[in-house]
C-alpha positions in Angstrom: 0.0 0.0 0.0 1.1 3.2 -0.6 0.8 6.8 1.3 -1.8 8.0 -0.7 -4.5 4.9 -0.4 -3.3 4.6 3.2 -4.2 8.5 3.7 -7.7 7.8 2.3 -8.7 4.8 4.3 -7.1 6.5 7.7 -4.1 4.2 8.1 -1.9 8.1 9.1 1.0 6.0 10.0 1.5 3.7 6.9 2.2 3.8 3.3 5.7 5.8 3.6 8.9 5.1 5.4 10.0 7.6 7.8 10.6 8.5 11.5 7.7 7.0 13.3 6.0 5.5 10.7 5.5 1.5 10.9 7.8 0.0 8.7 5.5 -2.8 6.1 8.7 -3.2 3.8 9.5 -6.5 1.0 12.8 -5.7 -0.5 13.3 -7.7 -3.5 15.2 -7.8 -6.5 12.2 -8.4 -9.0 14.6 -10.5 -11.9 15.7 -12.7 -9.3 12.1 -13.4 -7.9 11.3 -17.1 -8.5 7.9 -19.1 -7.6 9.7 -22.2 -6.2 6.1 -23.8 -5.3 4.7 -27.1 -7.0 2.1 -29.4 -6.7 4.1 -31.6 -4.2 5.2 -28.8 -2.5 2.7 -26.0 -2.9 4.0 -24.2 0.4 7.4 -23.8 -0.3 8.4 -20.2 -0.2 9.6 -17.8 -3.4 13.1 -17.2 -4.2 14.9 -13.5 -5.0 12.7 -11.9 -1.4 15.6 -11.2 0.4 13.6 -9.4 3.5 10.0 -8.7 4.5 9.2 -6.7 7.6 6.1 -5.8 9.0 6.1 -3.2 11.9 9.6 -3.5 11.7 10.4 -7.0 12.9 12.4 -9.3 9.9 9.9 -11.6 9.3 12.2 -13.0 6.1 15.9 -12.2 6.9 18.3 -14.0 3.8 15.4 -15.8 2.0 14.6 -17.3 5.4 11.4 -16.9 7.3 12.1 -15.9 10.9 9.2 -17.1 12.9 8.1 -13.6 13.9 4.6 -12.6 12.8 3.9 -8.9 13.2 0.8 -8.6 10.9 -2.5 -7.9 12.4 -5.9 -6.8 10.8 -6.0 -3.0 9.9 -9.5 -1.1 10.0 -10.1 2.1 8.9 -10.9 4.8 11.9 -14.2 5.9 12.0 -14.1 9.9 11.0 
């Protein structure tokens, strides 16, 4: 998402990086991005996403997933 839809729906905090802003970042190098999945192993995780954060904590760090989970359910403020 970026500032502008986040903006719209409420969500002040999101959308852009900066100081005190909650950091939702995927850093990727899109030629290297590979769907690794098959039909014997539909879970298995993409290749080329180096890092995914969410709120800050490496929830992929090297290709790897972490075992952190910082996502939770965002819902728009009531104006």
């Amino acid at each position: 998402m970026t500032g502008l839809p986040a903006a719209t729906i409420g969500l002040a905090d999101r959308g852009v990086i900066g100081k005190a802003m909650r950091a939702d970042l995927v850093i990727m190098r899109l030629t290297d991005v590979q769907d690794r999945a098959d039909y014997a192993d539909p879970h298995r995780y993409p290749g080329g996403i180096s890092r995914v954060m969410g709120e800050g904590i490496g929830e992929v760090v090297e290709e790897k997933l972490t075992g952190e989970y910082a996502g939770r359910l965002l819902l728009k403020k009531p104006s």
